[in-house]
N, C-alpha and C positions, 0 to 999 in steps of 0.2 A: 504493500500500500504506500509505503513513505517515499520508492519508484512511481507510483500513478503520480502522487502530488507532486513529486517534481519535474515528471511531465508536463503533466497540466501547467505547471507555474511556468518551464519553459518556452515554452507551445504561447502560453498566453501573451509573454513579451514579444513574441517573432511575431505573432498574429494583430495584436494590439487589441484583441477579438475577445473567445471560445469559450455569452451572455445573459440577461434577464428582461423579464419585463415590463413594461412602464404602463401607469396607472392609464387613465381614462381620457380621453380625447373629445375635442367638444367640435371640429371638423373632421372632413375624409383624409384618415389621419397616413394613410396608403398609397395616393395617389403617385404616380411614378410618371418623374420626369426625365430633363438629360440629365439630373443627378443624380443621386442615390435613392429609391424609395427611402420614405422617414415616418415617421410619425410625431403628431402634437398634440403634446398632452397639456394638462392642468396642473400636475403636480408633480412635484420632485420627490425620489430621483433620477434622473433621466440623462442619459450620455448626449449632447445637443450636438455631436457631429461622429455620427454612427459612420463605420465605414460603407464606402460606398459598392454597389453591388450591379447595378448595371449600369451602360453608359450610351451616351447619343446613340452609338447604333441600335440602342434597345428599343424596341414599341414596346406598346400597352396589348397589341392585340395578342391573344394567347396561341394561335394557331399560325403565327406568322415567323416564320423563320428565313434566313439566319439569326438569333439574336447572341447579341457579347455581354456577355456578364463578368463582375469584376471579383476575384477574393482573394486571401492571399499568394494563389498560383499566380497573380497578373490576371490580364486581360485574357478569356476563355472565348470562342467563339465556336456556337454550335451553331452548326446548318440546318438538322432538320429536326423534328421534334422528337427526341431520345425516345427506343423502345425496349430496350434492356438496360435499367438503370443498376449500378453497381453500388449502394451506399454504404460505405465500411466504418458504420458510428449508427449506433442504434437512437439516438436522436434524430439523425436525419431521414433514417425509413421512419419514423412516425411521421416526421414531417412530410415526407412524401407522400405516407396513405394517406393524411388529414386534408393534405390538396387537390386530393381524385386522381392523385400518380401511382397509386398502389400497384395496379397491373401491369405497369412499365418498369416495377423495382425486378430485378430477379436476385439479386445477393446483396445480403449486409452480411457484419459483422456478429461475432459470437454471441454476445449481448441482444441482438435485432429479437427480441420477445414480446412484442409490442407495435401494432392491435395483435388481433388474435389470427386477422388478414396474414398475416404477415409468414405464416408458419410455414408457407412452402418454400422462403426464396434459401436459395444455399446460405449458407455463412461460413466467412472466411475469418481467419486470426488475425484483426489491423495490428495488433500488437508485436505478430509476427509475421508481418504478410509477404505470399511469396507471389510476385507481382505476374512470375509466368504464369499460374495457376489463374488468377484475376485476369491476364489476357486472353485464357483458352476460354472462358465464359464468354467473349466476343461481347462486352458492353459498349453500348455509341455514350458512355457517360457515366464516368466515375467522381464517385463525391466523398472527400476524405477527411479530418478532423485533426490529422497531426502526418506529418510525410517522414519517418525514420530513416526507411530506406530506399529516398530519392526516388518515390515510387512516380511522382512527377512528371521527373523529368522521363522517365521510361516509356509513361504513357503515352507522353506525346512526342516522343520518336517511332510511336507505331501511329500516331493519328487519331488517339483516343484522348477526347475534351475532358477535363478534370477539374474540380471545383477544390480547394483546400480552404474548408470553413472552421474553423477554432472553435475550442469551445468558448460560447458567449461570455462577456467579461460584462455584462448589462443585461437586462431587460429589452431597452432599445434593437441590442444588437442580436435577441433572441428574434423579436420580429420582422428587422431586418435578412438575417438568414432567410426568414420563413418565405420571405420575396423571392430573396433572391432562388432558391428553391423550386418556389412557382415556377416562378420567370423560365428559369430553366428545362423545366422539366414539361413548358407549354399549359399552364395552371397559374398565370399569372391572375385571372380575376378571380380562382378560390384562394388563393392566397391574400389577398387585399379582406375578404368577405371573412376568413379567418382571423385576423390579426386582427380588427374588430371586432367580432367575436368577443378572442382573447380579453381584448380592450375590457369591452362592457361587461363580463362577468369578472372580469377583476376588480374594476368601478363598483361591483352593486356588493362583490366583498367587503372592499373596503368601508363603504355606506355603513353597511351591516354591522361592522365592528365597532364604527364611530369611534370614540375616543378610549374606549373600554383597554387598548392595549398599549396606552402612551405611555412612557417611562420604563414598560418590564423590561426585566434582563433577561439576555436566554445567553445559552452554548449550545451550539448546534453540530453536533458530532457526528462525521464523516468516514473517521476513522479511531478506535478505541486501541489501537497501539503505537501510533508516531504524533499522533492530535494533532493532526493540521487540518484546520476549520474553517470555513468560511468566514471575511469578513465582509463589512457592509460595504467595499466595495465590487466584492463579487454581485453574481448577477441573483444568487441566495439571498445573501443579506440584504440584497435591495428588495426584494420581497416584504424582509419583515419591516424594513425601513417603509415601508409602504404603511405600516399598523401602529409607525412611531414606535416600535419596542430600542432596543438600544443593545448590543453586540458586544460582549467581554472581549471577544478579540478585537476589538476596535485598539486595544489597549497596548498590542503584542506586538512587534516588529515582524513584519513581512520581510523575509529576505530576498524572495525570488519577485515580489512586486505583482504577485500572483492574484491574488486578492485569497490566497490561503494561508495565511500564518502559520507557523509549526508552536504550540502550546507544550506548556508541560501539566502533568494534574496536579500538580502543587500549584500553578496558575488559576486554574479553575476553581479547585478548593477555596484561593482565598479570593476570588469575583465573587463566590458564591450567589450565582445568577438565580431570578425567581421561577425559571424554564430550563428545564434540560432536554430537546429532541436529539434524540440517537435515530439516526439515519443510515448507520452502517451496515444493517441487517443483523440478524441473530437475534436470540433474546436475550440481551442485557440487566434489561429494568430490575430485574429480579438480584442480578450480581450487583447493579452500583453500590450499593451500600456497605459491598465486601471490599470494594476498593479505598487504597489508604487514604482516611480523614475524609470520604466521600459520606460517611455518615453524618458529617454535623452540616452539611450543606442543606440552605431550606430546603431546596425544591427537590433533592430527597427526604427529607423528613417530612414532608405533604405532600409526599406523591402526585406531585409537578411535576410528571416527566412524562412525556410523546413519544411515540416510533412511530415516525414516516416510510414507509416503502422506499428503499433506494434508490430505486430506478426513478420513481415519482420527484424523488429530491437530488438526484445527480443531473439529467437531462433538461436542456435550457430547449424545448421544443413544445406541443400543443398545451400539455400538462403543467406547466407552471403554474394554470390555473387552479389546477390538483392541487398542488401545490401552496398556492399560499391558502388555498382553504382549508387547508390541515395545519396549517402556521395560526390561521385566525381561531380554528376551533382550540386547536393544543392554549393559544392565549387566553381563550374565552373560558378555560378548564383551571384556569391558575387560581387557589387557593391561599 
């Protein structure tokens, strides 16, 4: 695990990227011109200059190709509308069934468990992907989250368009993906009709909560053996920042500039935050209080503490909204 986050923290500096979602918009907050689709919201926090994802050669029409989309590969240019999509990050096959591209996916990554659409396509190892194996699949469009092994540039010395999208370092830059996504994949107006969506039940969350979760603390636990956690500038913690809770790792030196801090439990111990969601999987809840001095923290001693589904809390794609509504319930549960 303490390999994945220093991935992800590296990945996130080269990408500038790999994000969350932002609150409620009071226009079409989708609209896609010669610059980057965006969105406008009402409230912070919001990244105000999301990377850009298509460019002048891009239309709006969804059936119209060739269109050029922009991400950390450079400038991609697909010809015709992809019918074997390759997506090796299980955030972007959801993002791709969510936009009506499900039948056009045929492989993701290990992870790819999610809808339930989803079961037939291959799954390959991104972690250790062996790029020949990805080219005998013959995909016109492979879409990747982190490039190891130059798998990049491989593709397109055979001809094959490639999208290298990060994981989201925002909100903003979750919906963005989800454009750029469409765009590509010829699903540019389910994409736009999504990300509103997105939008307005994140809005009627936030409503809903009102002020009820201003000031609480949480730690939001990712991993329960190196602790590196989300802070509130990940695309996580802008979630809760959405509910005004307030983030102990706000506190911690990030080293990788990741927005995941590396903690120690002697740190946590003495934040002693009013929330504790463990998001790592397993069943925990039951051992915290066997961990050292985790007994005199409140929010064990009131059974203040949430498990989120990991998958629901790692992936910056349709689910976020999952997501903070298991953030606003877990706060609305604090004793």
């Amino acid at each position: 695990m303490k390999r994945l986050w220093i991935v992800i923290a590296a990945l996130t500096l080269m990408v500038a990227s790999c994000a969350a979602e932002e609150p409620a918009a009071t226009e079409a907050p989708v609209a896609v011109t010669t610059a980057a689709p965006t969105t406008e919201t009402t409230a912070a926090p919001t990244t105000t200059d999301p990377a850009p994802t298509t460019t002048a050669a891009a239309v709006s029409m969804d059936d119209h190709f060739p269109v050029t989309v922009t991400s950390a590969a450079g400038e991609t240019t697909i010809e015709e509308r992809p019918e074997r999509i390759a997506a090796l990050s299980a955030t972007h096959v959801e993002m791709l069934f969510a936009v009506g591209a499900g039948e056009q996916v045929i492989a993701g990554d290990l992870f790819a468990n999610y809808p339930p659409e989803a079961g037939g396509i291959e799954l390959l190892d991104s972690f250790n992907l062996n790029v020949e194996s990805l080219i005998a699949l013959d995909p016109d469009l492979v879409i990747l989250s982190f490039d190891p092994v130059d798998a990049v540039a491989a593709l397109d010395a055979v001809g094959i368009p490639t999208l290298l999208l990060g994981t989201a370092t925002s909100i903003e830059e979750a919906y963005t993906q989800t454009l750029t996504v469409g765009d590509a994949s010829g699903h540019l107006s389910e994409a736009r009709e999504l990300v509103l969506a997105m939008q307005s039940d994140m809005d009627a969350i936030v409503d809903t909560v009102g002020g009820s979760a201003e000031g609480l603390t949480y730690y939001h636990e990712t991993d329960p053996f190196s602790y590196y956690t989300p802070n509130s500038a990940s695309f996580i913690g802008q979630l809760y920042n959405l509910l005004g809770m307030e983030n102990i790792a706000d506190a911690a030196p990030d080293e990788f500039g990741s927005g995941f801090p590396q903690l120690s439990p002697e740190f946590i111990v003495d934040a002693n935050p009013d929330l504790i969601v463990l998001a790592a999987g397993g069943d925990e809840v039951s051992t915290l209080a066997e961990r050292p001095g985790w007994d005199t923290m409140t929010a064990v001693a009131n059974d203040n503490v949430a498990v989120i589904d990991t998958d629901v809390a790692s992936r910056w794609g349709p689910r976020i909204v999952e997501l903070l509504r298991a953030i606003a319930d877990a706060a609305g549960a604090v004793q």
